[in-house]
C-alpha positions in Angstrom: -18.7 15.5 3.1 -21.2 15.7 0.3 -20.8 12.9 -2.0 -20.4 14.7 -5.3 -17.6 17.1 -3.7 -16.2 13.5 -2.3 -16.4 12.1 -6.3 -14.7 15.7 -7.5 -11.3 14.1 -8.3 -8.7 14.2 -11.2 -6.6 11.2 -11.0 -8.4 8.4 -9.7 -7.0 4.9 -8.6 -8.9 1.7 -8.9 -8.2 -1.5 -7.3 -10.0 -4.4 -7.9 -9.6 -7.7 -5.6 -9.5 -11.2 -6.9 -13.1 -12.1 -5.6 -15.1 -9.8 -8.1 -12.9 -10.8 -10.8 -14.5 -14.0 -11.1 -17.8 -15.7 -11.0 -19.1 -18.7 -9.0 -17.0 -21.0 -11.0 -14.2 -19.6 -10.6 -13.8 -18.1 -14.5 -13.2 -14.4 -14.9 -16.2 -12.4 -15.1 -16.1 -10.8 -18.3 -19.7 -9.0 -18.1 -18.5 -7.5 -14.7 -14.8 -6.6 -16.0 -16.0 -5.2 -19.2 -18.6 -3.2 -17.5 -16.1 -1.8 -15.1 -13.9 -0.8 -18.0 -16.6 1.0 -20.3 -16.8 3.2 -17.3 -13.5 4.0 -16.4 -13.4 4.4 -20.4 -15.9 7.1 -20.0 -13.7 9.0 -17.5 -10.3 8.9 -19.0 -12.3 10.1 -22.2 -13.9 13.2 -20.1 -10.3 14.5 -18.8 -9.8 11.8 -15.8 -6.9 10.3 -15.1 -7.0 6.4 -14.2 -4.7 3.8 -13.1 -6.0 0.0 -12.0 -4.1 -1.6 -9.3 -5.4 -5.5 -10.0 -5.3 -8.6 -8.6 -6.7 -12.1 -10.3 -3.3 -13.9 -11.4 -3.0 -16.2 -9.5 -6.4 -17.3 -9.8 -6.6 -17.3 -12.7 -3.3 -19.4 -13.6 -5.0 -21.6 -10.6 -8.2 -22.0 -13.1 -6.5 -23.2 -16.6 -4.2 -25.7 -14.8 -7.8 -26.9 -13.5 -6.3 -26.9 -9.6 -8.2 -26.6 -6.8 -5.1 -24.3 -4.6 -2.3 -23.1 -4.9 -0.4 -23.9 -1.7 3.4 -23.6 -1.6 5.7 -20.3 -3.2 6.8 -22.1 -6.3 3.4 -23.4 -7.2 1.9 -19.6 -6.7 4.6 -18.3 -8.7 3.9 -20.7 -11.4 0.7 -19.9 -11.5 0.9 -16.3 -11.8 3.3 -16.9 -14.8 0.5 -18.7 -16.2 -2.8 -16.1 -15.5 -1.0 -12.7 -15.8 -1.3 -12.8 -19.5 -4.6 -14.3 -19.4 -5.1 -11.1 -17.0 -3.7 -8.6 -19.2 -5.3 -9.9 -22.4 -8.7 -9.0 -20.8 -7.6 -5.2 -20.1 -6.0 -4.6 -23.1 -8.5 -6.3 -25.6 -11.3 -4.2 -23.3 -9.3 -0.7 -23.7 -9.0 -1.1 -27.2 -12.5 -1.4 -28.4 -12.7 1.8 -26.5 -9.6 3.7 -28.7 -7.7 3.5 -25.4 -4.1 1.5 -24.7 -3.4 -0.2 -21.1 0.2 -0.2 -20.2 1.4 -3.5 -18.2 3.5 -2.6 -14.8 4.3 -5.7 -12.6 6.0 -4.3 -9.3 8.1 -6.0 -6.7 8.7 -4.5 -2.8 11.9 -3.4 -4.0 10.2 -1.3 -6.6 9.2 0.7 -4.1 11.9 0.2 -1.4 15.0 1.3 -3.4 14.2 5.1 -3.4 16.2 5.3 -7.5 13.5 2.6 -8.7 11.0 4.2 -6.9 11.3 7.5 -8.4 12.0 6.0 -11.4 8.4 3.9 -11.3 7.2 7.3 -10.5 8.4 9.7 -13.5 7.6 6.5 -16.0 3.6 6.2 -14.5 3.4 9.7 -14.8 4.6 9.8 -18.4 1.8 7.2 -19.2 -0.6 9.0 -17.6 0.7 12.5 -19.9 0.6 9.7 -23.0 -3.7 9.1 -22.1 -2.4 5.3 -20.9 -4.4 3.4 -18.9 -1.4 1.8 -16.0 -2.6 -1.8 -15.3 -0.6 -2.8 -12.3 0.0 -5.8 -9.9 2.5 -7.6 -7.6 4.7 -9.7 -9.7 3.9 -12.6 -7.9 5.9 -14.9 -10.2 9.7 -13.9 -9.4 8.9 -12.0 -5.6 11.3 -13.6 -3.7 10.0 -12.3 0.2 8.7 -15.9 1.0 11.8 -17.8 -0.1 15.2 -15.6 0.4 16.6 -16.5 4.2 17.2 -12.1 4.1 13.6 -11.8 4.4 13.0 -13.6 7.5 12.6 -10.8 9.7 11.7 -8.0 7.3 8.8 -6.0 7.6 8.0 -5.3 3.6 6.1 -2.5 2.6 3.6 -4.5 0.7 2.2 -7.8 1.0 -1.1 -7.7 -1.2 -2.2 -5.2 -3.7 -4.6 -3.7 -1.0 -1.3 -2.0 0.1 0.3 -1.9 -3.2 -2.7 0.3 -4.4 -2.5 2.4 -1.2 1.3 3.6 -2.3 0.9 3.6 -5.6 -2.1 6.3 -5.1 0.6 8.0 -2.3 3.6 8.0 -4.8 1.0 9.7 -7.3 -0.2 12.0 -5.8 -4.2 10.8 -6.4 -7.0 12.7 -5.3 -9.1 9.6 -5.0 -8.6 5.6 -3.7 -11.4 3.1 -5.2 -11.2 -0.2 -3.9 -13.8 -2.5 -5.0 -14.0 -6.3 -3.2 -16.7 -8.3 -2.4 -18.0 -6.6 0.8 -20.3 -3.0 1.0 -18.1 -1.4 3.2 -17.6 -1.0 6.7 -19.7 -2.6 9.2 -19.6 -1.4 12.6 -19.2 -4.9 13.3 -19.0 -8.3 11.5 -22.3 -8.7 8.6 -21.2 -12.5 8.5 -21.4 -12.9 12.3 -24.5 -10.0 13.0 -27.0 -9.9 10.0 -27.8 -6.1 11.8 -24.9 -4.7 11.6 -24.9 -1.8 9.7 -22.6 -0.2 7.4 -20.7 3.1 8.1 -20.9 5.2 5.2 -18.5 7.9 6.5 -15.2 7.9 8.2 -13.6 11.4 9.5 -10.4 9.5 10.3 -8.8 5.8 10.5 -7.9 5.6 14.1 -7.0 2.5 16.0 -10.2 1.8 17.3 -11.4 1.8 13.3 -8.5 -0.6 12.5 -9.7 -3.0 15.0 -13.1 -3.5 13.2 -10.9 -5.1 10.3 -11.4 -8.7 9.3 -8.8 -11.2 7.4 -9.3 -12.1 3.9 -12.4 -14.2 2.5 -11.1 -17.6 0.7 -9.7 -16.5 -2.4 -7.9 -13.0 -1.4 -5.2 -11.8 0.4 -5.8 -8.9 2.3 -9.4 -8.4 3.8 -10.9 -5.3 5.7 -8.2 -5.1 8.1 -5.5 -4.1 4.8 -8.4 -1.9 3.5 -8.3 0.0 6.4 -4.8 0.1 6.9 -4.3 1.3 3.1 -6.7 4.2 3.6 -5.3 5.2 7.0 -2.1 5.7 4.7 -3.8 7.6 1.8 -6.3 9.5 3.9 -2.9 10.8 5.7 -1.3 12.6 2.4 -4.8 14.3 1.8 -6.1 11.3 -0.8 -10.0 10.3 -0.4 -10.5 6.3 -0.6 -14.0 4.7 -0.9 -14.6 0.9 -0.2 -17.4 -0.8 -2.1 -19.1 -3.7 -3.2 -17.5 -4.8 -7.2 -20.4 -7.0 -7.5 -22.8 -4.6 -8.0 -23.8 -3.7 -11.4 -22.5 -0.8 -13.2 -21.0 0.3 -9.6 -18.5 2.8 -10.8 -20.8 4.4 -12.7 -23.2 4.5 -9.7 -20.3 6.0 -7.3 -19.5 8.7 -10.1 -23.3 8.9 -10.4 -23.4 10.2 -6.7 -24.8 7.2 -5.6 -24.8 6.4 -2.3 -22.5 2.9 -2.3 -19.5 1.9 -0.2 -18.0 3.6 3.0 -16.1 6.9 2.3 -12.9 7.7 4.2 -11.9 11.5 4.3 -8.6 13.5 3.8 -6.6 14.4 6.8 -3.5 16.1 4.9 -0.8 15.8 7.5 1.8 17.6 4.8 4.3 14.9 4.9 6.9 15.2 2.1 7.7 12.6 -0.8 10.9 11.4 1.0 9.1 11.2 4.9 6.0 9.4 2.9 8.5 7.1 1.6 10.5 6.5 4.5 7.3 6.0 6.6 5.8 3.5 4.0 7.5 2.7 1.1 10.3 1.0 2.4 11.5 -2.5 3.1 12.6 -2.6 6.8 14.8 -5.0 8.3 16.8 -2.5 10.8 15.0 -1.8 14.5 16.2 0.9 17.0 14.7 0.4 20.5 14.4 3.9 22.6 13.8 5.0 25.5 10.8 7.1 26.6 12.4 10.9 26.9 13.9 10.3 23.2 10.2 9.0 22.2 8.8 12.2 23.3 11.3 14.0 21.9 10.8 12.7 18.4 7.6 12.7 18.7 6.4 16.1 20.5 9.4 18.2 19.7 10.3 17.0 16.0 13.7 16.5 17.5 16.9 14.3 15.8 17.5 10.4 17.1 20.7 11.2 19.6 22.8 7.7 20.5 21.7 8.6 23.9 18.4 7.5 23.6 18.5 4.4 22.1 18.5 1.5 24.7 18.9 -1.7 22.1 19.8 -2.5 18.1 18.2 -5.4 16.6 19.1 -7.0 13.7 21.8 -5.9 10.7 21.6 -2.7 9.1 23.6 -0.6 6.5 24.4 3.2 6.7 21.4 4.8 4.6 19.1 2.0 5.6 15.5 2.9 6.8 15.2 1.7 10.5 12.0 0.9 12.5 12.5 2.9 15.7 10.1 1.5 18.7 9.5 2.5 22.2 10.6 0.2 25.3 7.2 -2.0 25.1 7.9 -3.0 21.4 5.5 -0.4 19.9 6.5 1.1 16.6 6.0 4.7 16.3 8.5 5.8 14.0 11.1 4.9 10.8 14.3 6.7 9.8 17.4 6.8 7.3 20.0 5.6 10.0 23.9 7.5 9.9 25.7 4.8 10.9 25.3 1.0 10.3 24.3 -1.6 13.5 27.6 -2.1 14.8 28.4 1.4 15.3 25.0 2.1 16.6 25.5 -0.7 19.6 29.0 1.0 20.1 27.8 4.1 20.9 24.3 3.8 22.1 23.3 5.5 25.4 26.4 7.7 24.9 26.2 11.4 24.3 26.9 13.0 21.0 30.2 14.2 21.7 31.5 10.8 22.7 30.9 9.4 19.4 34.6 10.1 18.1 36.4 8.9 21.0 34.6 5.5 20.6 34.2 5.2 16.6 37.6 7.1 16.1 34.8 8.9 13.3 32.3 10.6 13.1 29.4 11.2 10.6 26.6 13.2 12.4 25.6 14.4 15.7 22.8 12.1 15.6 22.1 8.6 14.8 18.9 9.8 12.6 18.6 13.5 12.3 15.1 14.8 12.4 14.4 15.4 8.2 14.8 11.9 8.1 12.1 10.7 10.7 9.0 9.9 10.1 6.3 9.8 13.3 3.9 7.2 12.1 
């Protein structure tokens, strides 16, 4: 894809990662931040519509209480209390000398994973981007209770770090375009730290496994790394979004992208056609639930688009509510799917590997046919 056709977008995401927030020493980067606001200034003046997804609480909480880490929940939390004013005092004083206003949003998992205060996030972000705001989002580190609630233990949230965080916030938006800036150039088709000639891949058709694989972990200082940058745009790429990963650190970089500049590695749209509901199913969800199957319903959910029948499943792990979104894997462990379950864990074990019409005689009830009918299922 030709880069300026790749730049063509009307509402734009940005997401900037902790590392090029700051300088050397630790302080916030005002020459870098600013800079990256005049720009995205300059778009949302010429029609654009822009929301930041940011990181740099923590960190910054970290550097006025003059420690050297932050180990431990409650001393995280703390500081995140501490820098997300500090944080938000930079965006809003930077807006404003441009006659623009930045609008605070501090989201949890469950922001997304309750599907009321998900749609409610969703009509109020879209009001702010009707009202010319400029949405300045991140995790709300200080009361997230994932790491400390016993409920949690074997959850699988649907975010963990804003790398994901910006990745649904760009699906639940609709955006044309992901931006996320960190420290790195792009992708490498292998490791720059470990192979100084490793060279950078400036386009990507599609985020298959094999591009997943070339993900890293986090740098000291972040949270997610290449291997959540690449997981994020395997999501967007999927609902027909376009992401680019680039380098923060150089100057005037957003300008340069929206320049035509060649920076960063650009990942293009796929457009699979999933619904709101199966993206947030697939995605948005918190999952606890987990429905082991067996390979003919596998195929059957996944070739023929076909309903979850209690026949197929083999095992229920784990407690789960009626309406709850499920992880459904195959018999090696393998997730391939999520769905809104019709009956809660106990009845599933109850009636599992039993046909459909049994399901009265044993439950002395019956809700559906199915255990998960097929508008509900979402092949991942």
């Amino acid at each position: 894809m030709e880069r300026q056709d790749f730049i063509n977008a009307k509402r734009i995401v940005f997401k900037f990662g902790t590392n090029i927030l700051r300088g050397d020493d630790g302080s916030v980067s005002l020459p870098r931040v600013f800079s990256f606001i005049e720009t995205i200034s300059s778009l949302a003046k010429a029609g654009k519509e822009v929301i930041i997804v940011t990181s740099g609480a923590v960190g910054l909480g970290r550097k006025k209480l003059g420690l050297e880490g932050s180990k431990g929940t409650a001393l995280k939390q703390a500081c995140a209390a501490i820098g997300q004013s500090k944080l938000m005092s930079i965006y809003e004083s930077g807006f404003d000398a441009y006659g623009l206003v930045a609008a605070q949003i501090l989201l949890t998992e469950d922001d997304f994973s309750i599907r009321t205060r998900y749609l409610s996030l969703r009509t109020t972000l879209n009001k702010l981007l009707e009202l010319k705001a400029i949405p300045v989002i991140n995790q709300n580190d200080t009361v997230s209770n994932v790491d400390i609630v016993p409920r949690y233990e074997n959850m699988q949230v649907c975010f963990s770090d804003n790398d994901k965080l910006s990745a649904l916030v760009a699906s639940e938006l609709d955006a044309d375009l992901l931006i996320i800036l960190s420290d790195v150039d792009g992708l490498f088709n292998e490791n720059p730290k470990n192979n100084p000639n490793a060279k950078i891949i400036r386009e990507v058709k599609e985020v298959t496994d094999e591009i997943c694989a070339m993900g890293t972990d986090a740098s000291e200082g972040g949270r997610g790394g290449m291997r959540t940058k690449l997981e994020a745009a395997r999501m967007v790429t999927r609902f027909g979004g376009k992401v680019l990963i680039a380098n923060g650190k150089v100057p005037y970089i957003i300008k340069k992208i929206f320049d035509g500049e060649d920076y960063g590695t650009m990942f293009l749209p796929q457009n699979e056609g999933l619904s709101d509901k199966k993206r947030w199913i697939g995605y948005a969800t918190n999952i606890i639930g987990k429905l082991v199957v067996n390979s003919g319903a596998k195929k059957a959910l996944c070739e023929k688009r076909k309903s979850l029948l209690p026949i197929g499943v083999i095992k229920v792990i784990n407690s789960f509510d009626k309406g709850d979104v499920v992880s459904i894997l195959d018999e090696e462990g393998n997730e391939f799917a999520r769905g809104i379950v019709n009956y809660d864990s106990n009845s599933c074990k109850r009636v599992m590997g039993n046909h459909s019409d049994d399901i009265m005689k044993i439950l002395n009830f019956k809700n559906y046919d199915a255990i998960i009918t097929r508008d509900n299922i979402t092949i991942l």
